[in-house]
C-alpha positions as CSV (number, residue, x, y, z in Angstrom):
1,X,-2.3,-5.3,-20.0
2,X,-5.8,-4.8,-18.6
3,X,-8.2,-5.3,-21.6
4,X,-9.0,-2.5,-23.4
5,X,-6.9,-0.2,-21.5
6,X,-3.4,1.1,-23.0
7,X,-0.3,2.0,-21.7
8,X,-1.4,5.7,-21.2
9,X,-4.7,5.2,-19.6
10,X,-5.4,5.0,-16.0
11,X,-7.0,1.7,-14.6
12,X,-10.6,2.6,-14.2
13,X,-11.2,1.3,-11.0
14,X,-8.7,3.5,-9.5
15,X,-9.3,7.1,-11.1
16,X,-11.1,8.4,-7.9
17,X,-7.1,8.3,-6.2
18,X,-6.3,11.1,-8.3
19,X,-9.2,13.2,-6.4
20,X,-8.8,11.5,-2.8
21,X,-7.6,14.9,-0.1
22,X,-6.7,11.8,2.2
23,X,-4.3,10.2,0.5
24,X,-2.0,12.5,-1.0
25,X,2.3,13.1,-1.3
26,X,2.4,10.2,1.4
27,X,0.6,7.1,2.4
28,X,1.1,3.3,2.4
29,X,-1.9,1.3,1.9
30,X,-1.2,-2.7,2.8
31,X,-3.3,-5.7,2.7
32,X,-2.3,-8.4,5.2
33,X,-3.9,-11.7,5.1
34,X,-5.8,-13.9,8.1
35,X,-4.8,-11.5,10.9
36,X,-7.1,-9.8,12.5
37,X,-6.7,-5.6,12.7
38,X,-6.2,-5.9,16.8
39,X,-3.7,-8.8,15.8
40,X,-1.6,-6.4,13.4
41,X,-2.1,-3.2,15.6
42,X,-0.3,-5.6,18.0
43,X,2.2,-6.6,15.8
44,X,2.5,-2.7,14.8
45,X,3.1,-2.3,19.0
46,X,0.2,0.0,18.9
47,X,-0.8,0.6,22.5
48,X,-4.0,-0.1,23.7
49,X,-4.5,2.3,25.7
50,X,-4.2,5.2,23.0
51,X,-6.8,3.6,20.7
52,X,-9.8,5.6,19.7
53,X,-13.0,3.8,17.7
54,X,-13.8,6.4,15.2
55,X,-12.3,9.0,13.3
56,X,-14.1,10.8,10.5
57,X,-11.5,10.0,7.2
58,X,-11.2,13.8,6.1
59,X,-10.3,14.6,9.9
60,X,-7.7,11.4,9.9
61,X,-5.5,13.1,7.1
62,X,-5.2,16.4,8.6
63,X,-4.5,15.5,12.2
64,X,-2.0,12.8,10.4
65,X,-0.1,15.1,9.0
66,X,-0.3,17.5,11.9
67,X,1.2,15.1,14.2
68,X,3.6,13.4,11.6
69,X,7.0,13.0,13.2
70,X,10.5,11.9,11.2
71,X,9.8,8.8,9.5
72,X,6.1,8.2,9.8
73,X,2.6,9.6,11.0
74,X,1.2,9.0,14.1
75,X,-2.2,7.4,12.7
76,X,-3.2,4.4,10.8
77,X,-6.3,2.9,9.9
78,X,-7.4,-0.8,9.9
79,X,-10.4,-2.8,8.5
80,X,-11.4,-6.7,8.0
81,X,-12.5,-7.2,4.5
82,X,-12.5,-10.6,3.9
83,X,-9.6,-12.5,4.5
84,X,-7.5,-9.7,5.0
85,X,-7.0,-6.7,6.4
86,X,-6.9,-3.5,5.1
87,X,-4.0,-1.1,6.8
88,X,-3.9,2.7,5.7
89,X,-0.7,4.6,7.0
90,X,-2.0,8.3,5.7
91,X,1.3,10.2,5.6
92,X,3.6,7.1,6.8
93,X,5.7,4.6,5.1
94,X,6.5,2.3,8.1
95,X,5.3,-1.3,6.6
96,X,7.1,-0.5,3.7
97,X,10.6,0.2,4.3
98,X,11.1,-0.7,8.2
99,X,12.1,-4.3,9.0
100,X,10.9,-4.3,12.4
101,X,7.8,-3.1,11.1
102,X,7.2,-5.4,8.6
103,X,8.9,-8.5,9.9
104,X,6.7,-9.2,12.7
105,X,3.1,-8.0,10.5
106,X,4.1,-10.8,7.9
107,X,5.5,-13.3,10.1
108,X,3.2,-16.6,9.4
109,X,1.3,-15.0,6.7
110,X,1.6,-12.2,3.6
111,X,1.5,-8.3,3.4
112,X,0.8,-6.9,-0.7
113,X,1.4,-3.2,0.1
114,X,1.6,0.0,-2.1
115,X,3.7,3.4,-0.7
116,X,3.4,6.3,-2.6
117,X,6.0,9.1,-0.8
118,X,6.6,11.9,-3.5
119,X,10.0,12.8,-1.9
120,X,11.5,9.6,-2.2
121,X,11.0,6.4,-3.9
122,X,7.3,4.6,-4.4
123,X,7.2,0.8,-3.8
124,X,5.5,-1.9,-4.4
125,X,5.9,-5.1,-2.0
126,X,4.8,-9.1,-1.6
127,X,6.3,-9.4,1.2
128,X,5.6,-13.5,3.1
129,X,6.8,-14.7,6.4
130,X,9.1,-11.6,6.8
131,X,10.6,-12.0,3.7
132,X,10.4,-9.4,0.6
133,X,9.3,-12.1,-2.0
134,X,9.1,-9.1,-4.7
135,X,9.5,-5.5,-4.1
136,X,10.1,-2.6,-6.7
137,X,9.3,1.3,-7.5
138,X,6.3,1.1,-9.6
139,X,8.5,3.7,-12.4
140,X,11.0,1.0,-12.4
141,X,9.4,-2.3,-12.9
142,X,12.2,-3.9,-14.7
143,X,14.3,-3.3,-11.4
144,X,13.2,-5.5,-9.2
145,X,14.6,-7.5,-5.8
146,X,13.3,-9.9,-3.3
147,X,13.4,-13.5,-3.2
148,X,11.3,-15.0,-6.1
149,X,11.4,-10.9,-8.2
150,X,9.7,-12.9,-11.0
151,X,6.7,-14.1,-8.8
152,X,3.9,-12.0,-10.5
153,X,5.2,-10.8,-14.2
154,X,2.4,-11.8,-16.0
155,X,0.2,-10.0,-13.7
156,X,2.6,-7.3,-14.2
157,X,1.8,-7.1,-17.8
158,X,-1.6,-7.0,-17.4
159,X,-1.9,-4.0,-15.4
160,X,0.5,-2.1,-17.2
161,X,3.9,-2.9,-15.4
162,X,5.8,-4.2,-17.9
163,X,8.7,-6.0,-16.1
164,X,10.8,-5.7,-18.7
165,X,10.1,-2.0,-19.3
166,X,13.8,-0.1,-19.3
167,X,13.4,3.7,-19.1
168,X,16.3,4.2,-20.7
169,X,15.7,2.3,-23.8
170,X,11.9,3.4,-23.7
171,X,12.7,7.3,-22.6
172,X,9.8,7.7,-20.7
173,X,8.3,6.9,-17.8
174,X,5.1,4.6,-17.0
175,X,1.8,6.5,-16.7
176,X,0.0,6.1,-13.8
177,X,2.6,3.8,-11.6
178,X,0.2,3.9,-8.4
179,X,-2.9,3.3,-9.8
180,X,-1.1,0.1,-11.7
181,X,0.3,-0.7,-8.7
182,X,-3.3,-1.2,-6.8
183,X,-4.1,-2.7,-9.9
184,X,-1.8,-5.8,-9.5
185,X,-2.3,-5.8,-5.8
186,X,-5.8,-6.7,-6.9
187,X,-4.5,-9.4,-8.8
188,X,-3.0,-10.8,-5.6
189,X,-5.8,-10.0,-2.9
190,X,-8.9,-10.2,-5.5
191,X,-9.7,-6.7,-3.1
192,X,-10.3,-3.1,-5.3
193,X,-9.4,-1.0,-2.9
194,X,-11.8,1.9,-3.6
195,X,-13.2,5.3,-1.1
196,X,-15.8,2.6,0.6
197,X,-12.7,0.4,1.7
198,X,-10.9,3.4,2.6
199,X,-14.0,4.9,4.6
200,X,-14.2,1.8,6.6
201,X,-11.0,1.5,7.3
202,X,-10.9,5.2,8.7
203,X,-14.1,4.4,10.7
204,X,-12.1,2.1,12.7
205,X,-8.6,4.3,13.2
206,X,-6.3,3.6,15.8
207,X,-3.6,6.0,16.6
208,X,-0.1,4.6,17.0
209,X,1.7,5.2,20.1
210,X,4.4,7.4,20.4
């Protein structure tokens, strides 16, 4: 557990999601590491030709969900911090369920992504080399899958994430599952993600091709 925060408070660092318009019933918000954003647009088979340089981030969610078609939006966002960069699907889920999404972005390196989709399931995901090393809803951290599940349980525990947490023993659910789940991707990348990340990342949007 985070010091000084219980099982019932937020992680600090992470309050301002609760109040962000752009990120709302849907997004996915991935960190992939020592690719470049043109090299993961490519790997995302963005097209070239439809990219635009800036977007202002409050215009990004509405025309996101304006053009959102079956099983993702048609805009994401990308930004080099550090050694990684920063991927924001506003609306779409794409990285975090679709193999041929995912496979090629993590082939050769590591993607830590968290989805929040309010009309299905939320995940969190380590996925390396095109394999889901751990992956699990955030609600349900004792049911876990993935190659090496165990891989981060101690960081688990100190963000709230108890991986041995069983709903049906404990009758309730976890407070506050996406702002842990950021909280243990932070654990991984040593990124916050925070509005400056997410302002940056906007500033650089790419629309995906259709």
């Amino acid at each position: 557990m985070i010091k000084g925060v219980t099982m019932t408070e937020c992680p600090g660092e992470f309050r301002w999601l609760s109040d962000c318009e752009e990120l709302v019933e849907i997004y996915c918000v991935s960190f992939v590491r020592g690719l470049a954003p043109e090299e993961v647009l490519r790997r995302f088979s963005v097209d070239g030709s439809t990219m635009e340089e800036t977007v202002a981030v409050d215009e990004l969610g509405q025309r996101s969900v304006e053009s959102m078609g079956d099983d993702a939006a048609a805009y994401i966002g990308t930004a080099k911090i550090g050694d990684w960069t920063l991927v924001v699907e506003p609306g779409g889920w794409q990285i975090a369920v679709d193999p041929e999404i995912y496979i090629p972005i993590s082939q050769g390196t590591e993607v830590v992504l968290v989805c929040r989709h309010d009309y299905a399931s939320d995940t969190f995901a380590y996925i390396v080399d095109g394999e889901p090393v751990v992956q699990f809803d955030p609600v349900l951290p004792d049911d876990r899958s993935g190659t090496d599940p165990d891989r981060f349980v101690e960081e688990m525990r100190e963000v709230g994430l108890d991986p041995d947490y069983d709903i049906d023993i404990d009758g309730s659910c976890i407070d506050f599952p996406i702002e842990r789940s950021f909280a243990l991707a932070s654990r991984i990348t040593g990124l916050h993600f925070s509005p400056e990340m997410l302002e940056l990342c906007f500033s650089g949007e790419e629309p995906l091709d259709d």
